[in-house]
N, C-alpha and C positions, 0 to 999 in steps of 0.2 A: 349915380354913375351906373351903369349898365353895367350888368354882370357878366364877364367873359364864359361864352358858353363851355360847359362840364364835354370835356373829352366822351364821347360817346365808349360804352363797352363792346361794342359791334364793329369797332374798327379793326379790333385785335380780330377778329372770327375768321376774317378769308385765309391770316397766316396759321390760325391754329389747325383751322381746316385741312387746308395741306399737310402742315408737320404731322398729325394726327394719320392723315392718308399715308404720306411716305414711311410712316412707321410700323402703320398696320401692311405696308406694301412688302418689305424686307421678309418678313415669316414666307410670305407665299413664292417669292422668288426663293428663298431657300430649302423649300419646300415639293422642287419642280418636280423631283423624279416620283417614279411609281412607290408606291409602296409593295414591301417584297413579300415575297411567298415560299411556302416552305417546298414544295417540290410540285412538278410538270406534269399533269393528270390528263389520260386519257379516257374514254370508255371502256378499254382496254388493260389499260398498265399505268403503274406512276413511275415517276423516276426520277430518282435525287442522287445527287453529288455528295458525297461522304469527306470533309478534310480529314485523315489520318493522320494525320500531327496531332491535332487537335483535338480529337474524337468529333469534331461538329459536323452537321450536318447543315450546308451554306446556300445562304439564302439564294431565292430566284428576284431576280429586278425585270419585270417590264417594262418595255422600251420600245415604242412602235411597229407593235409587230413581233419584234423577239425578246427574246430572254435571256439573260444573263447572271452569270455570278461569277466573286472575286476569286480568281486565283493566288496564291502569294508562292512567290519564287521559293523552290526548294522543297514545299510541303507535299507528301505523297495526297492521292486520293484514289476514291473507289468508285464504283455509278451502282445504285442499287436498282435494280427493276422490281416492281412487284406485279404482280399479277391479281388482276379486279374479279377474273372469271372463276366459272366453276370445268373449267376445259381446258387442254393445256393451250399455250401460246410459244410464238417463236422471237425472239428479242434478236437483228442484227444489228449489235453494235458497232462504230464507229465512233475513232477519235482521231482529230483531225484530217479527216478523209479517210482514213486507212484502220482495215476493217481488222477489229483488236483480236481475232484468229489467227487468221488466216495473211495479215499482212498484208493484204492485195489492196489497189486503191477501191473502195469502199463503193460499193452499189447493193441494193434494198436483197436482190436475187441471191447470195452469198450466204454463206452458215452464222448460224447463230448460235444460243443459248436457250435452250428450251429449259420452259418453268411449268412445273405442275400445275396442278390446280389451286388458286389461291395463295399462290407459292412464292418464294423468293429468291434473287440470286444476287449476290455485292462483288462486280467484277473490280479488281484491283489491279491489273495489269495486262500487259501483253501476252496472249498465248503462248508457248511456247514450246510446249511435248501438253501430253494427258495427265502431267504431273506438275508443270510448275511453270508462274510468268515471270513476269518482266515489269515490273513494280511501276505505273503512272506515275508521276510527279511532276509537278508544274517547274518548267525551265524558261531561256529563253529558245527564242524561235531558231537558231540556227545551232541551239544542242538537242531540238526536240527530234524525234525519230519521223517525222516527216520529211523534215528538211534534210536530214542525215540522210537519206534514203531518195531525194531526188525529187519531193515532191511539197515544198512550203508553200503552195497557194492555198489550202484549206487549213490552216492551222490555225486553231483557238473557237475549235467549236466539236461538240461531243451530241453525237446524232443515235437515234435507235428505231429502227423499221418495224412494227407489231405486226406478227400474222396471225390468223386463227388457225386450228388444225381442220383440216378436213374431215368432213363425219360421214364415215363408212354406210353407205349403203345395204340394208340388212334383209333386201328382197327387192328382185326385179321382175317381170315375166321376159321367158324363155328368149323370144323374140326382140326384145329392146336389147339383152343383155347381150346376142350374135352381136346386135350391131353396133354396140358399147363397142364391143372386142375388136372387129374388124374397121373403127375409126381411130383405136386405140394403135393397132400396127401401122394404119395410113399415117398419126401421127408419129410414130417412132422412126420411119422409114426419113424424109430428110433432116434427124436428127445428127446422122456420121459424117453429113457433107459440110455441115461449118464447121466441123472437127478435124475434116481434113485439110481441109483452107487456112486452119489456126497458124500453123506456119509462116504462113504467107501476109496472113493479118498481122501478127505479132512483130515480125521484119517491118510493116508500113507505121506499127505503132510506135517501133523502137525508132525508126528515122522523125517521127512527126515529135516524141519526145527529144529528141537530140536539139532538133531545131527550136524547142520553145526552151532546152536549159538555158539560153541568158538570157531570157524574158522573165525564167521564174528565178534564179540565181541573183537579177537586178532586183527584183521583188521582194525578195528574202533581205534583201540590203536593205531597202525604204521603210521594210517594216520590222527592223531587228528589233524595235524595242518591244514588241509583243511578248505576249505568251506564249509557250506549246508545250506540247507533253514529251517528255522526254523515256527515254528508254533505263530503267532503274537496275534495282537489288533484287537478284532471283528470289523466287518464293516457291513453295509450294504447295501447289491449287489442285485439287484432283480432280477431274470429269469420266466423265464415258459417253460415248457415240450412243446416240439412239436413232430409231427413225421418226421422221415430222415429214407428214403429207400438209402442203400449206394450201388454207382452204379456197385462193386469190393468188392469180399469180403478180399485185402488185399491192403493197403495204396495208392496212386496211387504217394504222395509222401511223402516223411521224413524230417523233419530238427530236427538236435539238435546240442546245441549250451552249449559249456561246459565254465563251469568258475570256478576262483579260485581268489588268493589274489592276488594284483600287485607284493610283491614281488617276489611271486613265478614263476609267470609268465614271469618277469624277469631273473629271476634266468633261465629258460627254454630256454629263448632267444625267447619269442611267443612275447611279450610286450618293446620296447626300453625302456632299462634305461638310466643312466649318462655312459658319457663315458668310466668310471674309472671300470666299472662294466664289458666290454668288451676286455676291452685294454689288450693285451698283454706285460706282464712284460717285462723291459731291466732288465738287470743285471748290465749297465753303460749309465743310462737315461742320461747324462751332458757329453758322450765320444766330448772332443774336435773336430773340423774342419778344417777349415784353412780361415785366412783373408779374408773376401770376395772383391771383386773389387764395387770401389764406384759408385755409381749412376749415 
């Protein structure tokens, strides 16, 4: 009698193959986001985010372009700059738009924080005299001090403008240095006339804000589950005014470094979660196999 042909071992291979693939596939999809970095380096300066709760210092995540780290509601924090040079630099900070001095909405041109040479500064809060701030702490977006203040389109992102200082000139001849001078008064002469106008600006700026509060007020709605910084627990911080000739009148670098809640940032895919948060559904997670051969 003819013997019924022996089941081939090759027939199992195409499903092992698969299960093999789909199994090797899950690490990588849970895998998606960047791997993170300990703080935002420039040629110029680094700068890290400080948790003060905590004592840690919170990771940076990569994400097309920008960068990111977790905030958690309630925890105060700090931003340290350092300085990579042997010259001083000028750091304008910004958080959430609004520039942690001076309060105004936040452009590069604005005061900053000058740092020695090779030096360092860990700003903790809102300026607020030559002696003491106003404590950062991650809140939600509609107790943070942007929003309080009229202004939640930029909230959840901490910005810092690097200048060089300007290097003195230590000899001119006679003749260059007249006409130094005398382009130096051509420029100062229509500096009083946008000064006088400011009035006039400031009324066009105050109506063109009026009209976009329920644009940013609806805004502030859609996005209340964010993050921002909120306005904290005095502290005090001492400084003193110096002077900073900046060597550029536009940044020579930039960093900013945006944050939000972990979930959400999970949710993004910027922040690894739990697996389960990744994984691709089966529709037959337990589809049987076939006996395996023993060991």
């Amino acid at each position: 009698m003819p013997r019924s042909p022996r089941p081939s071992t090759r027939q199992g291979s195409p499903l092992r193959v698969l299960a093999i693939a789909a199994a090797l596939g899950l690490p990588t999809a849970a895998c998606a986001a960047s791997p993170p970095i300990a703080s935002v380096s420039t040629h110029l300066a680094t700068v890290e985010v400080i948790d003060r709760t905590n004592g840690t210092t919170l990771p940076v995540y990569p994400s097309n372009g920008e960068r990111w780290i977790v905030g958690t509601p309630g925890h105060e924090y700090a931003i340290r700059i350092r300085n990579h040079t042997g010259a001083r630099i000028l750091g304008v900070l910004s958080v959430d738009g609004v520039n942690a001095i001076t309060g105004e909405t936040a452009s590069p041109d604005q005061t900053g924080y000058v740092l020695e040479p090779y030096g360092s500064v860990e700003v903790a809060g809102w300026r607020k005299s030559m002696s003491n701030t106003a404590a950062f702490h991650f809140t939600d977006i509609a107790s943070s001090y942007a929003a309080r203040s009229g202004r939640p389109l930029d909230v959840g992102v901490i910005g810092v403008a690097v200048f060089r200082e300007r290097v003195p000139v230590a000899w001119a001849p006679r003749q260059k240095m007249a006409n130094e001078a005398g382009d130096a008064k051509r420029a100062e002469a229509p500096m009083a006339a946008p000064a006088e106008a400011q009035a006039g600006a400031g009324a066009t700026t105050q109506r063109r804000e009026a009209a976009d509060a329920p644009s940013a007020e609806s805004a502030m709605k859609r996005r209340d589950d964010r993050l921002g910084t909120g306005h904290g627990r005095s502290e005090t911080s001492w400084v003193k005014r110096v002077n900073f000739d900046r060597a550029t009148s536009s940044p020579e670098a930039t960093v900013a470094i945006r944050y939000d809640r972990h979930e959400a940032l999970v949710a993004r895919g910027i922040v690894p979660g739990p697996r389960y948060a990744t994984r691709v559904p089966s529709a037959f997670p337990a589809w049987p196999g076939f006996v395996p051969d023993p060991r």
